[in-house]
N, C-alpha and C positions, 0 to 999 in steps of 0.2 A: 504493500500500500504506500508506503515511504516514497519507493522507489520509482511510482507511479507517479507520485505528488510531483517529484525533483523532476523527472523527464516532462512533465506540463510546464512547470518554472521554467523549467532551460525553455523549451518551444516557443515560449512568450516572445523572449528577445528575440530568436531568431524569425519569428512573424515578423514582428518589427522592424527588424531591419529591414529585412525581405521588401517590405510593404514599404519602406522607406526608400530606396535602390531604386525600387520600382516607379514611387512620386519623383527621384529625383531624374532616370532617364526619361518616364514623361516631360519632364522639362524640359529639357533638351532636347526631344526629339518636337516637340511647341516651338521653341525659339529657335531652332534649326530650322524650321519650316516658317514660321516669321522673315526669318533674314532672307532665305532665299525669295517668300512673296515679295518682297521689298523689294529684295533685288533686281527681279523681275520687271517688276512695277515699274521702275524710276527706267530700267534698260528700256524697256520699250517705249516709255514717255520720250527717253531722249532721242530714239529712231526718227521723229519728228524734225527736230533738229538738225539731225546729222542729215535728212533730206534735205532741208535748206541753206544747210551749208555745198552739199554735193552739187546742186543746181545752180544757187546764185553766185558763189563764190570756185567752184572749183570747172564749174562748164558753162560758164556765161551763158556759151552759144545755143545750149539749149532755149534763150528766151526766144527763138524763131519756132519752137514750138506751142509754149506757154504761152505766149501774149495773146493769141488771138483768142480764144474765150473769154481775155478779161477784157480786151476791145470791144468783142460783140458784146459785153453783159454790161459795163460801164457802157457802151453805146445805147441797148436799150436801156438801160435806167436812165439816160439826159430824155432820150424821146420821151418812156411814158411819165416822167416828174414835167416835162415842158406839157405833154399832152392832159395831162391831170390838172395843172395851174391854169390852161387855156379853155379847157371844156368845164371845168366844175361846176361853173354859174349855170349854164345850158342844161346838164344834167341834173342838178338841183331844181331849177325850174321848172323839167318834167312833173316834179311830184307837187313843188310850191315854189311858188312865184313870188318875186320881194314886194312883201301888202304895200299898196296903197292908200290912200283917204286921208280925209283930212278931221276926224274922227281922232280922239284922244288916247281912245286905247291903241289905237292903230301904230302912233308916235313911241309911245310910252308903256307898250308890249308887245306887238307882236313884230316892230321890226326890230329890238334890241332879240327877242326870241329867236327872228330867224337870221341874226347876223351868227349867235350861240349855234344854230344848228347847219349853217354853214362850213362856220370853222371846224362841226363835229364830223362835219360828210368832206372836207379836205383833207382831216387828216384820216376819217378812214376808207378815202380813196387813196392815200399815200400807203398806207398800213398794207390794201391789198395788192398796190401796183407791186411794192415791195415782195410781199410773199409768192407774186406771180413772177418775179423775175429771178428771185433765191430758187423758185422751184425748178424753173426753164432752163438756169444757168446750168447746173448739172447735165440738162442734157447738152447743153452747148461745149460742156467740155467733154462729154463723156469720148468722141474719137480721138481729142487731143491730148487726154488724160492717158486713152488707152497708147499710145504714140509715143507719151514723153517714157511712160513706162517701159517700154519696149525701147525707147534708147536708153536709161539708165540704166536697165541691164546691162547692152550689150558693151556699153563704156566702165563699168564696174567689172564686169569679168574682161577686157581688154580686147574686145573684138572690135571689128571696124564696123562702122553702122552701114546697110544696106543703103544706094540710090532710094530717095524720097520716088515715089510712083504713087500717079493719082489711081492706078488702077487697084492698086494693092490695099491704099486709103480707103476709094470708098464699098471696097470688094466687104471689109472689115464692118462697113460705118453701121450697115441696118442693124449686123448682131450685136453691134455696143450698145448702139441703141433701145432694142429690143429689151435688153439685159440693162439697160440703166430704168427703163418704165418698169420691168420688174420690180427693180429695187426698190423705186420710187414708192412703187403702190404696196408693196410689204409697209414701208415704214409707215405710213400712212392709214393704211388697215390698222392697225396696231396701234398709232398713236391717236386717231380720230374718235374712238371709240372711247379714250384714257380724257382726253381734253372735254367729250359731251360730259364723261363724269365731274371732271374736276364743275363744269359749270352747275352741274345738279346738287351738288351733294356739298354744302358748306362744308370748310374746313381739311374735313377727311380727304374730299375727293381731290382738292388743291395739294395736299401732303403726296396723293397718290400719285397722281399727276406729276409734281418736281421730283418726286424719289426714283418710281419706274419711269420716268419720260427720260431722267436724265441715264439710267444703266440702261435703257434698251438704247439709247443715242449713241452710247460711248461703244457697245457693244457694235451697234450698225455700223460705226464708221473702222473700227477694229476689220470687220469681214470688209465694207466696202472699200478702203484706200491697200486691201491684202489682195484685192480680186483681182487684177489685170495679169502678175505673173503666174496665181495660181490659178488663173484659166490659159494663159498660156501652158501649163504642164498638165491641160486636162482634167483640173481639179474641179470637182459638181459640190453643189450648195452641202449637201452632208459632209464631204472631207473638210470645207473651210468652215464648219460649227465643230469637227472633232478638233481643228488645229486649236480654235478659243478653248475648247474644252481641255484640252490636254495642259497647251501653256497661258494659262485665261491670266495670269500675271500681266505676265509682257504684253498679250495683246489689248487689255483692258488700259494700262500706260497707255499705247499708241493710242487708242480710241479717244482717251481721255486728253490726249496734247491736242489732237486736230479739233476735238470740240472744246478746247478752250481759246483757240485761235481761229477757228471759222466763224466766231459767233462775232469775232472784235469787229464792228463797221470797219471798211475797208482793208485793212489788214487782214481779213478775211479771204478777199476775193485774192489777195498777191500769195497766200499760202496754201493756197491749193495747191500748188505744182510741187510747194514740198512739203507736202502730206503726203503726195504719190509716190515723190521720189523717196519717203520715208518707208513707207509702206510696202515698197519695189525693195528697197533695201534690206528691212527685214527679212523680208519672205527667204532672198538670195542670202546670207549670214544664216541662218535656220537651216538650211539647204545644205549647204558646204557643212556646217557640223553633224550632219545627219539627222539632226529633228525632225525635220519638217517630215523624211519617210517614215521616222517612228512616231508621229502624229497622227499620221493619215493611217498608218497599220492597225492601229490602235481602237 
């Protein structure tokens, strides 16, 4: 019975420890896994970067690809802000027309009212010329985008770029095309149904709304600025959700740099090209160290 007692005594401590060994490599295997998310994180934030260093500083010449989407888009935004400040009154006056008479209230409410809901219908004719040409630009760049991409490649692995051919250009254009209203209308499904809520449902629905709007965004532009070289290698929408899925660190960084600079007015529209080049970048770095096939295997 003695002998029983002392071998439960002794057992205690070594539980103990045991159990203590055990809390202390769960820590470590916690903050192991910590430092590498971090790690992760901030690599793929700064792939952003390192695109717009590759393009603006280190291959000027690629601005003979870049520029021309930010011409056509800054062209149409001078036209519809010139056509929006020329037509408003016109279009206003379809529904209501600036009161006349000579009537007291007339003076002293209803044109101080309709000057208020003028200025209200200018600027949410600005609001929408705006979101119609944020919308449109994307496709305005999407064969330019897919272009630069496919030269950052071939200048990053040290190949010589192919003669420019328009037949080659617009052999290309309908499937980027094609492939960019996809995209479009994904985000869109997804986010339009999030925005009726945020407007129904005080509070909560606004919370839900900034929380998921903002990781299904970061997430969107993660797959969308990775797409150009991973359809050139034949990659379909399930391999480029396994690549997020596998290294969702690093790709959630990149998402996260390009939506914090797409959104800047105008700085926005000049870093598109190195988002792509960022995004091109990554893929190829992932590639050469083997990830990228034990991604898609996976």
């Amino acid at each position: 019975m003695a002998e029983a007692i002392e071998t439960k005594q002794e057992a205690k401590p070594n539980i103990v420890a045991r159990t203590g060994r055990g809390l202390v490599n769960v820590g470590k295997d916690a903050g192991r896994l910590g430092v590498t998310t971090v790690r992760g994180y901030w690599s793929g934030f700064a792939y952003a970067f390192k695109g717009a260093k590759f393009v603006y500083l280190k291959n000027p010449a690629l601005i003979r690809i870049w520029m021309w989407p930010i011409l056509i888009t800054l062209t149409c935004f001078v036209l519809v802000t010139f056509g929006i400040f020329y037509w408003h009154d016109d279009l206003l006056a379809l529904a209501w027309a600036r009161p006349t008479g000579e009537a007291w209230y007339v003076s002293w409410l209803l044109v101080p009212l309709w000057w208020l809901v003028r200025v209200l219908f200018l600027l949410l004719l600005l609001f929408l010329g705006i979101v119609v040409i944020y919308m449109l630009s994307s496709l305005f760049a999407a064969p330019f985008n897919d272009l630069l991409s496919e030269e950052v490649e071939l200048l990053y692995k040290g190949k010589e770029s192919p003669k420019f051919s328009w037949n080659r250009f617009l052999g290309g254009l309908a499937l980027t095309l094609r492939l960019e209203l996809g995209k479009q209308a994904v985000f869109w499904i997804v986010m339009g149904p999030t925005f009726i809520i945020s407007l129904l449902i005080p509070v909560v629905g606004q919370i839900i709304y900034v929380v998921f709007g903002y990781l299904f965004t970061i997430v969107f532009f993660a797959v969308d600025y990775t797409d150009w070289p991973l359809a050139r290698r034949g990659r379909g929408v399930r391999a480029r959700l396994r690549l997020v899925r596998k290294y969702k660190a690093r790709m959630l960084g990149l998402g996260t740099a390009v939506w914090l600079l797409l959104f800047i007015p105008v700085v926005g529209l000049f870093f598109m090209p190195a988002a792509v080049a960022g995004g091109t970048l990554l893929v190829l770095d992932m590639e050469d160290n083997g990830e990228l096939d034990d991604a898609l295997k996976s």
